[in-house]
C-alpha positions in Angstrom: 3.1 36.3 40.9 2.0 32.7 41.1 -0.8 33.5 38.3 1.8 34.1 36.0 4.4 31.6 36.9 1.1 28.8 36.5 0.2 30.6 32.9 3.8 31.1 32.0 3.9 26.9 32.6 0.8 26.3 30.6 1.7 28.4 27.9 5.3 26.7 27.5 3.2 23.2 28.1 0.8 24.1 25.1 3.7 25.4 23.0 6.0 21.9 23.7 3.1 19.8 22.5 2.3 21.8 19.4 6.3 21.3 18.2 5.5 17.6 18.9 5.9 15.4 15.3 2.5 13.4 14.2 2.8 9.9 14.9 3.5 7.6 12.0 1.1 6.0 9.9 1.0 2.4 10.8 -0.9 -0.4 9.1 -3.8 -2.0 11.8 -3.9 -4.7 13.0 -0.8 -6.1 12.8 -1.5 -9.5 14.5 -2.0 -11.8 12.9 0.6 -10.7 10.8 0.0 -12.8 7.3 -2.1 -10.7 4.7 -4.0 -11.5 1.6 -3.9 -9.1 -1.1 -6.8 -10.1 -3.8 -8.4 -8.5 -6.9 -8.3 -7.4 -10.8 -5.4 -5.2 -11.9 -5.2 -3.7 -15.3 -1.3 -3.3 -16.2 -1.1 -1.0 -19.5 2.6 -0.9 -21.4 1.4 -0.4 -25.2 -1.5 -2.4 -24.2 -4.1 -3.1 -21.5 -4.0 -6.5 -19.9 -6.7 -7.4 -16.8 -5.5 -10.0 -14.3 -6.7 -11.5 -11.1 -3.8 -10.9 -8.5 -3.4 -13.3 -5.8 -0.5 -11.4 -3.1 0.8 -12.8 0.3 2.7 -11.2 2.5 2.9 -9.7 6.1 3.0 -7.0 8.7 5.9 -5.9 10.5 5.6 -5.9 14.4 4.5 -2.4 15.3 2.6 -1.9 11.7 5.6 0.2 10.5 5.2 -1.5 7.2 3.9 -4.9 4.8 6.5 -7.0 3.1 4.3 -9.0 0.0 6.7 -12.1 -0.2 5.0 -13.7 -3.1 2.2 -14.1 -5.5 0.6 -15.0 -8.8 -1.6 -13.0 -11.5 -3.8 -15.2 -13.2 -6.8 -14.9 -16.4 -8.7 -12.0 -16.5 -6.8 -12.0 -20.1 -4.7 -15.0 -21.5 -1.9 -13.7 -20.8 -1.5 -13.3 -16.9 0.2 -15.5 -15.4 2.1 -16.7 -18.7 3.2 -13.3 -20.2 2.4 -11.0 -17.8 3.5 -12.1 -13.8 4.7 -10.5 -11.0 8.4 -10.5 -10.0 11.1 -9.3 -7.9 9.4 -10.4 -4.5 9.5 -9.2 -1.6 8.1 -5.8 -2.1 8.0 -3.6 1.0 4.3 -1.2 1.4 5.0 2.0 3.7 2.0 4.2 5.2 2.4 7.2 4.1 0.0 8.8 6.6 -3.4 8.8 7.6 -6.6 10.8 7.8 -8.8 11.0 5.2 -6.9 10.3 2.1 -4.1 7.6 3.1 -1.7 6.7 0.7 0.8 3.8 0.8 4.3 3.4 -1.6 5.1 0.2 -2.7 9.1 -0.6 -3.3 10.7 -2.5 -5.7 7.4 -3.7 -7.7 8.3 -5.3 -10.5 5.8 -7.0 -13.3 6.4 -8.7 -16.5 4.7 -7.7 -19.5 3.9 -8.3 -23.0 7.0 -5.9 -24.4 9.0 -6.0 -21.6 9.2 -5.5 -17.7 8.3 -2.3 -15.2 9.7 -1.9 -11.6 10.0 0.7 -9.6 7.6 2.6 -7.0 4.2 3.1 -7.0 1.9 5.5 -4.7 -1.4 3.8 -4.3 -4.6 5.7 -2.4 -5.5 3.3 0.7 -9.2 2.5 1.3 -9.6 2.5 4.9 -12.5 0.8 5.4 -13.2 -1.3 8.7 -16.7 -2.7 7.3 -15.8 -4.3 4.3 -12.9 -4.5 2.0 -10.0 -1.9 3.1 -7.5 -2.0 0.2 -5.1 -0.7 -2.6 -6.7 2.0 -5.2 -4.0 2.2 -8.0 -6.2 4.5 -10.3 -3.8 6.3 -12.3 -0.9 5.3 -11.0 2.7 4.4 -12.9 5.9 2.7 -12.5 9.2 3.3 -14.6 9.4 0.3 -17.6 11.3 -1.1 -20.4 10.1 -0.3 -22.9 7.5 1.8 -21.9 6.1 3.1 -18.8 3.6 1.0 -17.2 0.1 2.4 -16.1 -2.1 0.7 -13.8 -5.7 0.7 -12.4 -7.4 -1.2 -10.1 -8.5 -2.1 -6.8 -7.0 -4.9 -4.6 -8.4 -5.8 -1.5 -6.0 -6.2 1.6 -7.3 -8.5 4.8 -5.6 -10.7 7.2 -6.0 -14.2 7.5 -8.5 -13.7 9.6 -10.3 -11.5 6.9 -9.9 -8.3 9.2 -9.8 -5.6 6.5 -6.0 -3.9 7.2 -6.3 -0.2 7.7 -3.9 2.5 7.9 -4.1 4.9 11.2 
């Protein structure tokens, strides 16, 4: 009788855990807060354009998400920085989840172009990488646009101040 009462208790232990959720993705470290967001973005609406993107921004307490607060594009082409800019700061970046193949949405991007503007969402892979440059892949990603849709590609690294490269776990 006490066999089974002990591997009733087990089994009901083993079957709470399973119904357990995952754990939220969470961006690490998140102290210091202040990030760096730096690299070359191509932004295509009728018409590829290459800038260098300077972001800053930081992590929430906890790492439950990044607000990017401002920032500048400048030449790559001509045109970044006069033309085409970033606007509609801040934009908030949420974890999606972890693992493998992290991904990370950023909310309420919005970027001037040469024929118009784009804002929206954009789902971007995240580069966990704890040895160099951890950071933003937007290969192949889009954002809603006027006129068009805008496509992007492009790798931007994300570090904190203290050039830790910012995972997410």
């Amino acid at each position: 009788m006490i066999k089974r009462t002990a591997v009733a208790s087990v089994l009901s232990l083993v079957a709470a855990s399973l119904a357990l959720p995952a754990p939220a993705a969470t961006f690490t470290p998140d102290f210091p807060p202040n990030v760096r967001i730096t690299g070359r973005l191509t932004i295509d609406q009728g018409g590829p354009v290459t800038c260098d993107v300077t972001l800053d921004g930081y992590i929430m307490f906890g790492g439950s998400m990044m607000q990017i607060t401002n920032g500048s594009f400048t030449a790559g082409d001509w045109q970044c920085g006069w033309l085409v800019q970033p606007t509609s700061f801040p934009w908030t970046v949420m974890p999606n989840n972890y693992g493998p193949w992290p991904t990370a949405t950023i909310q309420g991007m919005g970027v001037n172009t040469i024929l118009g503007n784009c804002s929206g969402f954009v789902t971007v892979k995240w580069v966990n990488s704890p040895s160099w440059n951890a950071g933003m892949d937007f290969w192949g990603q889009a954002s809603s646009g006027s006129p068009y849709t805008c496509f992007y590609d492009g790798m931007l690294s994300v570090t904190n101040y203290s050039s830790t490269p910012i995972t997410i776990q």
